[in-house]
VOGU-3710 file (C-alpha; in Angstrom, 3 decimals, decimal comma):
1> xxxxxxxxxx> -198,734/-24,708/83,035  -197,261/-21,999/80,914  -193,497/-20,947/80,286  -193,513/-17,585/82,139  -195,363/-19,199/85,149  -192,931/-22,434/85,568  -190,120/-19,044/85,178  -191,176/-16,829/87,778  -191,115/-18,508/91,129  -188,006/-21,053/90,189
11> xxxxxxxxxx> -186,366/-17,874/89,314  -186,791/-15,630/92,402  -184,570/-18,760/94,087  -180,969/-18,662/94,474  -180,274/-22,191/94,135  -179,363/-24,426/91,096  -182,560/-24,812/90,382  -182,452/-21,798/88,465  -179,958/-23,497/86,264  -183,214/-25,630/85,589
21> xxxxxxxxxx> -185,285/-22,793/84,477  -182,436/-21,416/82,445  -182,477/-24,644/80,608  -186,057/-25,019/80,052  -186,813/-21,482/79,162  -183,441/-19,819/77,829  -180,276/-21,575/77,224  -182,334/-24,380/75,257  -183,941/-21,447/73,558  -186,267/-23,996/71,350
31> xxxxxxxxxx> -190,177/-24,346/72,083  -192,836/-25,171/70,086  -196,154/-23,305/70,437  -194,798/-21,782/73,783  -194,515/-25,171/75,457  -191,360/-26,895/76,865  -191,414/-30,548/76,581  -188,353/-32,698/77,632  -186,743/-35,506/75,065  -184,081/-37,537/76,557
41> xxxxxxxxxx> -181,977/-36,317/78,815  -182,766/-32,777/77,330  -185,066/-30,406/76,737  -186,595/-30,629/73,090  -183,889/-28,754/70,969  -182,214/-28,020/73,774  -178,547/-27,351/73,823  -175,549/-29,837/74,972  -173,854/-27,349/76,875  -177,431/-27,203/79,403
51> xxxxxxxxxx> -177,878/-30,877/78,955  -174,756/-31,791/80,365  -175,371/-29,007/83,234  -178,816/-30,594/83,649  -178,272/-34,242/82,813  -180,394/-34,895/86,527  -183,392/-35,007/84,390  -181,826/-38,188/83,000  -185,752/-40,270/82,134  -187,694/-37,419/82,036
61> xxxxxxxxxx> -189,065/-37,668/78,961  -191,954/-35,536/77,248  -195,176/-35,913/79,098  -193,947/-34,642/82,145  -194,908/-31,465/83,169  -191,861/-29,331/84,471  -192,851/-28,841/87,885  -192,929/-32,753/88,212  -189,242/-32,433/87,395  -188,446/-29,817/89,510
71> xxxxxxxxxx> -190,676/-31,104/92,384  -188,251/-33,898/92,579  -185,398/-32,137/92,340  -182,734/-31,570/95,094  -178,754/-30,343/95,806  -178,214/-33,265/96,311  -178,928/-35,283/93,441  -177,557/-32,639/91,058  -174,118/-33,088/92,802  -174,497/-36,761/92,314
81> xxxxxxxxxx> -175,752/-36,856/88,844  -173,917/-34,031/87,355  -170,791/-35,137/85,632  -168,080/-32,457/86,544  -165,817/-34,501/83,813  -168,165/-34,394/80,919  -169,178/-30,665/81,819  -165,106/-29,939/81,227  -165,036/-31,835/78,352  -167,879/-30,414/76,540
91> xxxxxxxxxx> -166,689/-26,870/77,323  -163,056/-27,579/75,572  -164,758/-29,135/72,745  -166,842/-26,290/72,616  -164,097/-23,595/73,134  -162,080/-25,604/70,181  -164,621/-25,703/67,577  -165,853/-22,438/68,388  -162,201/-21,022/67,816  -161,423/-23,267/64,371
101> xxxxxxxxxx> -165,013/-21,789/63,057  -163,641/-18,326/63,753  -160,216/-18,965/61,907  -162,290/-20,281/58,850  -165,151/-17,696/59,093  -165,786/-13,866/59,909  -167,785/-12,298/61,818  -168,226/-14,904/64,145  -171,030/-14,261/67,180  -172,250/-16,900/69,761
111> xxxxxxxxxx> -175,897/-18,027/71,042  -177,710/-16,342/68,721  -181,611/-16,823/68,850  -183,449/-17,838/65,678  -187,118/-18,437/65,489  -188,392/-20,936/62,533  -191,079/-22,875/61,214  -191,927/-26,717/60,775  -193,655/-28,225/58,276  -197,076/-27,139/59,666
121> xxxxxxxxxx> -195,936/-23,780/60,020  -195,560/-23,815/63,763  -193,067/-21,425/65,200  -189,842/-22,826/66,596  -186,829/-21,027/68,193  -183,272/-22,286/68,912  -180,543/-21,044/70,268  -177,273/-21,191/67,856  -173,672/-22,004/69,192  -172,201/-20,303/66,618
131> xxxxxxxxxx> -173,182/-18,126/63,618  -170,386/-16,532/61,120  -169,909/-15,829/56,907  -168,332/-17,353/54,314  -166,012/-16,242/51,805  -169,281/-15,719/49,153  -171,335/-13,550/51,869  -173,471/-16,576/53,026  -174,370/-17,334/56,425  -173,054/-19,993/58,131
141> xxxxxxxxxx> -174,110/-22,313/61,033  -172,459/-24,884/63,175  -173,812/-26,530/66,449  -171,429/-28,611/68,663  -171,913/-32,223/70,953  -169,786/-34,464/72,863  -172,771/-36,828/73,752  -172,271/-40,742/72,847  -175,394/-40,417/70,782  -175,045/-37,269/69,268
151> xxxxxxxxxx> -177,160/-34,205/69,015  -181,107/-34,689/70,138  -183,397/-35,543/67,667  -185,422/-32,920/68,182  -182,801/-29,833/68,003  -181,411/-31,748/64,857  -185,060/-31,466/63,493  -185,184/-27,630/64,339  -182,159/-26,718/62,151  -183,149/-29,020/59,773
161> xxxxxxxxxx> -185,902/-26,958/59,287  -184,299/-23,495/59,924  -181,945/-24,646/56,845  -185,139/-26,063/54,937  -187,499/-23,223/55,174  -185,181/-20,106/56,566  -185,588/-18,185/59,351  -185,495/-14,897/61,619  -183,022/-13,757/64,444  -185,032/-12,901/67,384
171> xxxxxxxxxx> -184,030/-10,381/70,474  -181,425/-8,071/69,863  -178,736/-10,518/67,888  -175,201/-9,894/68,180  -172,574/-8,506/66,392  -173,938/-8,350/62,349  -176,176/-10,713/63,351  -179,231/-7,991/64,863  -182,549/-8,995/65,567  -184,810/-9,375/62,292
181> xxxxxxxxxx> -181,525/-10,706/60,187  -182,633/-13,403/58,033  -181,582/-16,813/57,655  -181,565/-17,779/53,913  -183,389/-21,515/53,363  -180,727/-23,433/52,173  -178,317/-22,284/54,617  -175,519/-24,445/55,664  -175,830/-25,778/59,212  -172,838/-28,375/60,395
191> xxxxxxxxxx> -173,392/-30,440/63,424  -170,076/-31,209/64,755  -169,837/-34,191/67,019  -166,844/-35,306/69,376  -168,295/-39,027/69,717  -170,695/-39,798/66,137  -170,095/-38,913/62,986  -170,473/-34,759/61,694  -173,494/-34,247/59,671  -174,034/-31,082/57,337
201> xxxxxxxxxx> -177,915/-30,073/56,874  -177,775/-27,441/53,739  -181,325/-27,548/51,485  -180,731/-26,485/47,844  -183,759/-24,598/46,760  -185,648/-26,280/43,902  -185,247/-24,001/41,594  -181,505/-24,429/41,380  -181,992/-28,273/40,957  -184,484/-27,925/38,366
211> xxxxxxxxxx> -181,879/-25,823/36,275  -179,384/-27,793/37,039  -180,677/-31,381/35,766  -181,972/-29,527/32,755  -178,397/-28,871/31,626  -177,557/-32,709/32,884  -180,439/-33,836/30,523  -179,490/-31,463/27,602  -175,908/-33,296/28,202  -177,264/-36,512/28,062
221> xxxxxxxxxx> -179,533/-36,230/25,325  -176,266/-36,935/23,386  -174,716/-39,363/25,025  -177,684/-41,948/25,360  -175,448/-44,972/23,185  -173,675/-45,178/26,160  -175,503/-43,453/29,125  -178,229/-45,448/29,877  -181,955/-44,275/31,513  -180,636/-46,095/34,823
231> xxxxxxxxxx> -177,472/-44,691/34,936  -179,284/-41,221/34,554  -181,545/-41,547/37,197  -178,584/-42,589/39,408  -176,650/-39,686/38,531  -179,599/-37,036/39,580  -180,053/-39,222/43,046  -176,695/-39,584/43,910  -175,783/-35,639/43,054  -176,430/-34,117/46,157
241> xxxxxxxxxx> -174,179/-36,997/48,137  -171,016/-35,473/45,786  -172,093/-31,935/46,272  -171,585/-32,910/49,612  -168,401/-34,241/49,910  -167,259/-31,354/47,871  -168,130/-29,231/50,429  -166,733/-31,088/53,432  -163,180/-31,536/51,463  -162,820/-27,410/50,735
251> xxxxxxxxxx> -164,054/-27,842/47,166  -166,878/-25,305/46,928  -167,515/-23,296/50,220  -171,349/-24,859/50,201  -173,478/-26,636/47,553  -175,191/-24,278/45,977  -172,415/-23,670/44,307  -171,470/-27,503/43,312  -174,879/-27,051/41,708  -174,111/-23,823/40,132
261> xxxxxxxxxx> -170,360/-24,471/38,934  -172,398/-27,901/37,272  -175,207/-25,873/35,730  -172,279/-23,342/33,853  -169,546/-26,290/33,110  -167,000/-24,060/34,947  -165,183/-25,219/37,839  -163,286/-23,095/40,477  -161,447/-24,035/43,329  -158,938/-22,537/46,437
271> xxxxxxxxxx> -155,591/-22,730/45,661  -155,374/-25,222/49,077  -157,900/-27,605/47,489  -155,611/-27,685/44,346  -152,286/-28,345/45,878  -154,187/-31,254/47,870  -155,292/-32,995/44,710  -152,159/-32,599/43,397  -150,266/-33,746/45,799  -150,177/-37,220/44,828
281> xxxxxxxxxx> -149,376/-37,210/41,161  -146,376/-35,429/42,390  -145,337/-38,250/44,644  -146,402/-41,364/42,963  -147,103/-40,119/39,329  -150,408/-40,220/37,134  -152,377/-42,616/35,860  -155,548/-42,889/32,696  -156,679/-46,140/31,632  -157,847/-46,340/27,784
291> xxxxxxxxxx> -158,728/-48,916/25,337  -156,999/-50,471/22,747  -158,772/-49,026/19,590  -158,081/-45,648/21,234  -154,332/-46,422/20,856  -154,534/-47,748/17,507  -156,451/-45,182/16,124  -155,341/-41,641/17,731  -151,858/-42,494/19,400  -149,956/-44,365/16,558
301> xxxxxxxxxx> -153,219/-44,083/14,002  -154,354/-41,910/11,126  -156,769/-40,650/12,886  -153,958/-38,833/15,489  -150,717/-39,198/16,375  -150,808/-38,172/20,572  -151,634/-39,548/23,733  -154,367/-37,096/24,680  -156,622/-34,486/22,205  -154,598/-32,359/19,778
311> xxxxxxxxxx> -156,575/-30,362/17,313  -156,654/-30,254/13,871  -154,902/-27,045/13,958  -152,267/-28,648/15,853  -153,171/-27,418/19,711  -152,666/-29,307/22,389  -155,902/-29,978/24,431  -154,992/-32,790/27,541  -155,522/-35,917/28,932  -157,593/-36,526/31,546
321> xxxxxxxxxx> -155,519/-38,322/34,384  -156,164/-39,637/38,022  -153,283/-40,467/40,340  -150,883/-43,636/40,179  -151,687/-44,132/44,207  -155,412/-43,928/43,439  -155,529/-46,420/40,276  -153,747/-48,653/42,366  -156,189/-48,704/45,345  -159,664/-49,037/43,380
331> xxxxxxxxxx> -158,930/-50,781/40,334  -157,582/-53,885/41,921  -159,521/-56,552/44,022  -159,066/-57,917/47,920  -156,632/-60,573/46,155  -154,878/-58,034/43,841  -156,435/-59,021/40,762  -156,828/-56,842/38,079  -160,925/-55,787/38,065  -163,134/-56,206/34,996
341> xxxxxxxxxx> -163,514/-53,760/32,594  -166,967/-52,840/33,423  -165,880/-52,569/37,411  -163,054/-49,886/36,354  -165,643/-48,328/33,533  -167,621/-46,858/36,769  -164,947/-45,841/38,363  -163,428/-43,773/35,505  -167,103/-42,642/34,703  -167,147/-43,849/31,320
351> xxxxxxxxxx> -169,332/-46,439/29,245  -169,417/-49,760/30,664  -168,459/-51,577/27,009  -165,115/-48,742/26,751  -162,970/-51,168/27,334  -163,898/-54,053/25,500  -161,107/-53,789/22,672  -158,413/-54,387/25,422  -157,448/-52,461/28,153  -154,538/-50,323/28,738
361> xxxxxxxxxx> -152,851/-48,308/31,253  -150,798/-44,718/30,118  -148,124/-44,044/33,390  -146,462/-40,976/33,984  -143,318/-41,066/36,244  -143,474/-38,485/39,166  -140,361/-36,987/37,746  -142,269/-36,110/34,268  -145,812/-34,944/36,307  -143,261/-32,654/38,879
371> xxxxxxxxxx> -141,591/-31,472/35,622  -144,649/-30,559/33,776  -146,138/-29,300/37,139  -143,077/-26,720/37,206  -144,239/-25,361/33,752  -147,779/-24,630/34,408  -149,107/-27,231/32,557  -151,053/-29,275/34,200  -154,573/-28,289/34,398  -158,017/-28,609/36,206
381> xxxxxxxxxx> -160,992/-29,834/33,992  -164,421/-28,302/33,731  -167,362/-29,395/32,636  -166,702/-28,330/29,168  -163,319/-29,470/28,615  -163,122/-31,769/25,580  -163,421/-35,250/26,355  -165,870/-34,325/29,189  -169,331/-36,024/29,335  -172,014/-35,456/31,337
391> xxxxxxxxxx> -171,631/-37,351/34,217  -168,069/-34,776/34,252  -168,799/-33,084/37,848  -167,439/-30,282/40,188  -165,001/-31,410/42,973  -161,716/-32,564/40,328  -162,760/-36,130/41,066  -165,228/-38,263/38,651  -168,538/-39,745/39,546  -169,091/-43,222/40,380
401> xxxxxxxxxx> -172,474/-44,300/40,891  -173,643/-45,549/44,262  -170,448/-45,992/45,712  -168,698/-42,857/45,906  -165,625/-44,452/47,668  -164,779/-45,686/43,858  -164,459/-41,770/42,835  -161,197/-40,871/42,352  -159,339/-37,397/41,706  -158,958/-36,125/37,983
411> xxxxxxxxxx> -156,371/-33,926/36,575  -155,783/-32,724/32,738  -152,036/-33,756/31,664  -150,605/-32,312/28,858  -150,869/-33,811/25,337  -147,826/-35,496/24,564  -147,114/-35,730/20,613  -146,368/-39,818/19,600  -145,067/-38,431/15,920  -142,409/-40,702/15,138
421> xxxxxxxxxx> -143,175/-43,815/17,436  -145,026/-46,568/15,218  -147,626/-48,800/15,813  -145,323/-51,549/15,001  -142,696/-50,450/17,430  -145,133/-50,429/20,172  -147,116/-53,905/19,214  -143,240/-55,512/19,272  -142,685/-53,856/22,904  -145,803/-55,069/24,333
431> xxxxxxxxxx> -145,402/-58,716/22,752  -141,961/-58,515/24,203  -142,534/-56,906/28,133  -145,976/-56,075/28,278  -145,288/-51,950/27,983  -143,948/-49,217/25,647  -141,223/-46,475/27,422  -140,820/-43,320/26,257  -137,700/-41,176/27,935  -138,306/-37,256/28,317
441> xxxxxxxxxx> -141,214/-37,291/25,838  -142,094/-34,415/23,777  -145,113/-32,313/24,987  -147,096/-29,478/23,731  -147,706/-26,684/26,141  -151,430/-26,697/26,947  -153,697/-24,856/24,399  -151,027/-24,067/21,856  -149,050/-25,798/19,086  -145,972/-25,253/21,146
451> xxxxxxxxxx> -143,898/-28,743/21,528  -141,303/-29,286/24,203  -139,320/-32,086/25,625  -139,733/-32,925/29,172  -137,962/-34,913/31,615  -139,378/-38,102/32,689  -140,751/-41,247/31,779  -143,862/-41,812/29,971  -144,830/-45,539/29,793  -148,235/-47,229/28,047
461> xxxxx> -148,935/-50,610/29,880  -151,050/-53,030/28,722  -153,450/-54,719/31,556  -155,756/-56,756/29,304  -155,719/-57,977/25,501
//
């Protein structure tokens, strides 16, 4: 039995089971080879808002034909099996989202019909809750459920593939959105659920990855004493799960550009996104954790005399720095033990042997990060600021393998200039009470020879000999 002949007779009734054929034929909007097939407790990509209208179908699964539904369908049962409750509910949580996406996006329209393809090329159509642009132009998607499993399989499979392979807006559209509009592949398509967990379907084309893990291996190439085959091949597998993230915290506006910013070394973010990472290095104070040849060598050494790169010509360059609050949080254990030095070498991103020559921790007071703050001079790194590496990403927080809980934020302090303090000095303070203070230390304004003293408390720490 076709579509248009299920359509016809149901819909010359005036009952609710029109609201059946509505479902089956147009407000699920998503057929494959101009059948309807049921999966679940809806129609196969149908949507939640018809589902819950229609949830009388309850074990009607796909193999039923849908007069077999309808032949058993009555007044009666809808008024018993229709949740009036779970209808209201879905239609707030609709109304919400709906009205957040427009605050964050322009040119917002509702149910707007697509048409697609799967992987064997067979046409598929949906019906989209909501379709607006980003701040870049792109096209943007989001789809919206409040049931205890989340969206259907089979819908999440259709904009899967509308993301995947592109498609077409069918009918008349809406708004900017007119019929024959294309969807990009690689479009960004968020699921938002009230009960499971939101999931974010966006394809980056294979041509951008390609260029993009070039660079990472041209990177690399150089860096193979410490960054090991393994650690490469995690770094390409794991990418895409950071691109991610980047995206969901207001980073990059979709991950393209995480892939992009990567591919160029430069890094841009929204002025929102940069106050947030800020935000606690001005409450708690910053944190880097470095080795003890490092301080022998460049800090009180002949090979430099600052925490942080100065130039031979005398500019300041930075240190890279993650938050006091964060430190705290990953580099200790369940029992507050100190980790090992290669546990806190993956978090920081560096070579697991960088901290074999001791370990040591440089603080900065909040009072000295708010006062340098004030100036200007603290500063976002990119992918070619020196000290970087390749496994330096987008997002101002550092890679960590596998387990991207262990990332933490990353901001570039100023250099602060050590002339004057000796080695001695600071060997006799550790030996003494296990850190070196410095009171309003002296610090060169960020890509210049320009040297000022700043309020605050600089402090180097040592955690391990």
């Amino acid at each position: 039995m076709t579509a248009s002949a299920i359509m016809i007779p149901i819909g010359q009734t005036q009952s609710v089971v029109k609201g059946l054929t509505q479902f089956a034929i147009g407000e699920a909007g998503a057929y494959t080879a101009g059948q309807v097939a049921y999966h679940g407790t809806k129609l196969l990509g149908g949507s939640e808002e018809d589902a819950q209208t229609a949830n009388f179908i309850g074990n009607i699964v796909g193999g039923y034909a849908v007069s077999s539904a309808t032949s058993k369908f009555s007044l009666n049962k809808l008024k018993n099996n229709v949740s009036e409750q779970n209808f209201a509910n879905y239609r707030e949580f609709l109304t919400t989202k709906i009205d957040d996406f427009k605050t964050n996006f322009k040119d917002v329209e509702t149910r707007i019909t697509v048409e697609t393809r799967n992987a064997a090329g067979e046409i598929q159509r949906i019906q989209l809750k909501a379709v607006g642009v980003d701040k870049t132009g792109k096209i943007r998607i989001q789809d919206y459920t409040t049931a205890k499993d989340g969206l259907s399989i089979k819908r999440q499979d259709i904009l899967d593939n509308l993301s995947k392979h592109g498609g077409t807006i069918v009918g008349e559209g809406k708004g900017r959105f007119t019929g024959g509009t294309k969807i990009e592949p690689g479009t960004r398509i968020e699921i938002i659920s009230q009960k499971t967990s939101d999931i974010s379907i966006e394809h980056v084309s294979p041509e951008i990855k390609k260029s993009t893990f070039a660079k990472f291996d041209e990177l690399a190439s150089w860096e193979t004493r410490w960054n090991t085959a393994e650690k490469q091949a995690s770094f390409k597998n794991t990418f895409d799960m950071y691109a991610e993230r980047a995206v969901r915290e207001g980073a990059v506006p979709n991950k393209e550009t995480f892939y992009k910013m990567y591919e160029v070394r430069q890094y841009d973010y929204p002025e929102t996104y940069k106050e947030a990472i800020k935000q606690p290095y001005l409450e708690g104070g910053a944190s880097s954790v470095v080795n003890g040849q490092s301080i022998e060598d460049f800090v009180f050494g002949e090979k430099g005399s600052s925490v942080g790169r100065v130039t031979q010509d005398g500019i300041g360059q930075g240190n890279f720095t993650t938050s006091i609050v964060e430190d705290s949080a990953l580099l200790y254990d369940k029992n507050g033990a100190l980790k090992s030095g290669h546990e806190i070498a993956t978090v920081k991103g560096v070579g697991d042997d960088t901290y074999d020559t001791g370990m040591f921790q440089y603080e900065y007071s909040p009072e000295l990060v708010k006062n340098m703050n004030k100036k200007g001079w603290i500063q976002f790194p990119n992918g070619d600021t020196p000290g970087s590496s390749s496994l330096n990403i987008p997002g101002a927080k550092t890679w960590a393998g596998s387990n991207i809980n262990m990332s933490e934020s990353e901001l570039l302090m100023p250099s602060i200039d050590m002339k004057g303090h000796s080695y001695d000095d600071f060997l006799s303070a550790i030996e003494r009470q296990g850190y070196y203070e410095i009171k309003n230390p002296r610090v060169y304004k960020p890509g210049t020879n320009k040297i000022e003293q700043v309020e605050g408390i600089f402090r180097i720490n040592q955690w391990s000999k």
